[in-house]
C-alpha positions as CSV (number, residue, x, y, z in Angstrom):
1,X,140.8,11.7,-0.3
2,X,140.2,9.9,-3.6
3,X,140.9,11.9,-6.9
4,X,137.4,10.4,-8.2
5,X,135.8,11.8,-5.3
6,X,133.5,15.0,-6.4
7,X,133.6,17.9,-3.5
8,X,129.5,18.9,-4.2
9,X,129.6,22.4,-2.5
10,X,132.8,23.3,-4.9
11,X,130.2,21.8,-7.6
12,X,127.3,23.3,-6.2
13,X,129.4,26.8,-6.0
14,X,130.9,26.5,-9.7
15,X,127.0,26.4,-10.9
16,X,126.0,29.2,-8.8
17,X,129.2,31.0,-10.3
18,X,128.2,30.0,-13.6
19,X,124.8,31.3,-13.5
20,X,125.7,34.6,-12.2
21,X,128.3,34.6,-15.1
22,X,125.5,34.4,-17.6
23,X,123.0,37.1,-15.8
24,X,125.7,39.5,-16.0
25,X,126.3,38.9,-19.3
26,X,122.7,38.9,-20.4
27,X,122.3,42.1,-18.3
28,X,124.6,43.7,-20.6
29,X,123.6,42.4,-23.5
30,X,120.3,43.7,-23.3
31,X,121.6,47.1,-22.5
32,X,123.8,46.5,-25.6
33,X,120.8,45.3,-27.6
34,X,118.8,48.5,-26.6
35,X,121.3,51.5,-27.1
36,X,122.5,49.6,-31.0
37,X,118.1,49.8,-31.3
38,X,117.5,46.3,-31.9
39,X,114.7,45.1,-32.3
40,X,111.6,41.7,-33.0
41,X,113.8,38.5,-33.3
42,X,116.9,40.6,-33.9
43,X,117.7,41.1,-30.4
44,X,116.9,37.9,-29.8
45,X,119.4,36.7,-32.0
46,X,121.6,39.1,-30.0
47,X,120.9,37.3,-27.0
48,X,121.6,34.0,-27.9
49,X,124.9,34.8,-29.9
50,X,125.8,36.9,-27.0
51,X,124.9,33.3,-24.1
52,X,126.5,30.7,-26.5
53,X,129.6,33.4,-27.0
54,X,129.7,33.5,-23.3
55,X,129.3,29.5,-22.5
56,X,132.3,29.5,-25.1
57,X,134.3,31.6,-23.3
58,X,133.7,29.9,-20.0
59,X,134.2,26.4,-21.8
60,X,137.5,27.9,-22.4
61,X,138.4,29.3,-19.3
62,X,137.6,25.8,-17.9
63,X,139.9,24.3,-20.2
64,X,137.2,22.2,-21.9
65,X,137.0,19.9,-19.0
66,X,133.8,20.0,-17.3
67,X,133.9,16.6,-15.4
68,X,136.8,18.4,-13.0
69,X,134.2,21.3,-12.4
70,X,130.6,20.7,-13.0
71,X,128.2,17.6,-13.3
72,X,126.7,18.3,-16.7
73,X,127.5,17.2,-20.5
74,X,128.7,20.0,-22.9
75,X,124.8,20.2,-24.3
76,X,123.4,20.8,-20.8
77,X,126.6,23.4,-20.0
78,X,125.5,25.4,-23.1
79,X,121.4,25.2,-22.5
80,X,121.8,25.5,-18.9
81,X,119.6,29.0,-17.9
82,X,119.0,30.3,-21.4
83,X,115.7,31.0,-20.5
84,X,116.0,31.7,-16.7
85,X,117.7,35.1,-17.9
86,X,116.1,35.7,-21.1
87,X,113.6,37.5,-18.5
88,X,116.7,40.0,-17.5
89,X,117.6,40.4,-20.9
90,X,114.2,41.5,-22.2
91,X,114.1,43.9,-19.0
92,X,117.5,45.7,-19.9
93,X,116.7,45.9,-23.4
94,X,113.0,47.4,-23.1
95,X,114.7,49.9,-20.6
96,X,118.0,50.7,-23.3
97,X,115.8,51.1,-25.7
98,X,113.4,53.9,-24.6
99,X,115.9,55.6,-23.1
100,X,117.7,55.7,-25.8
101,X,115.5,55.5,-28.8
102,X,112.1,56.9,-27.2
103,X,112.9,59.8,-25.3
């Protein structure tokens, strides 16, 4: 087999990887964001210091070469799902918060 040759299902499972990555992290980050009682545009914030911390760390764990692991540019690596789990991120951090600062 060719070294240019791209395996897609190692591709395809390197994404998949990637995107639970990034739920977990915004999982967490909306609990975070809830128990510290953040709140408006501040979590927000949170949440997308917290993703573009993340996509650095993976950036790095990938050695900064994302042509030997994934078929996307460094822009599209760090917008990639920013909004698919901002939903999961709201959820957490709506449920942090009242437990913690409601009740």
């Amino acid at each position: 087999m060719n070294e240019s040759t791209l395996d897609m299902q190692a591709i395809q499972e390197n994404t998949q990887f990637l995107g639970k990555v990034r739920l977990i992290s915004a999982v967490f980050s909306g609990l975070a964001a809830g128990i510290f009682g953040f709140t408006n545009l501040i979590g927000f914030a949170w949440y997308y210091f917290i993703y573009l911390f993340t996509s650095t760390l993976l950036l790095v764990k990938l050695k900064f070469d994302l042509k030997a692991y994934l078929l996307t540019s460094p822009l599209s690596f760090f917008v990639f799902g920013m909004f698919k789990h901002l939903m999961a991120f709201v959820l957490f951090w709506a449920l942090a918060y009242t437990v913690t600062e409601i009740y």
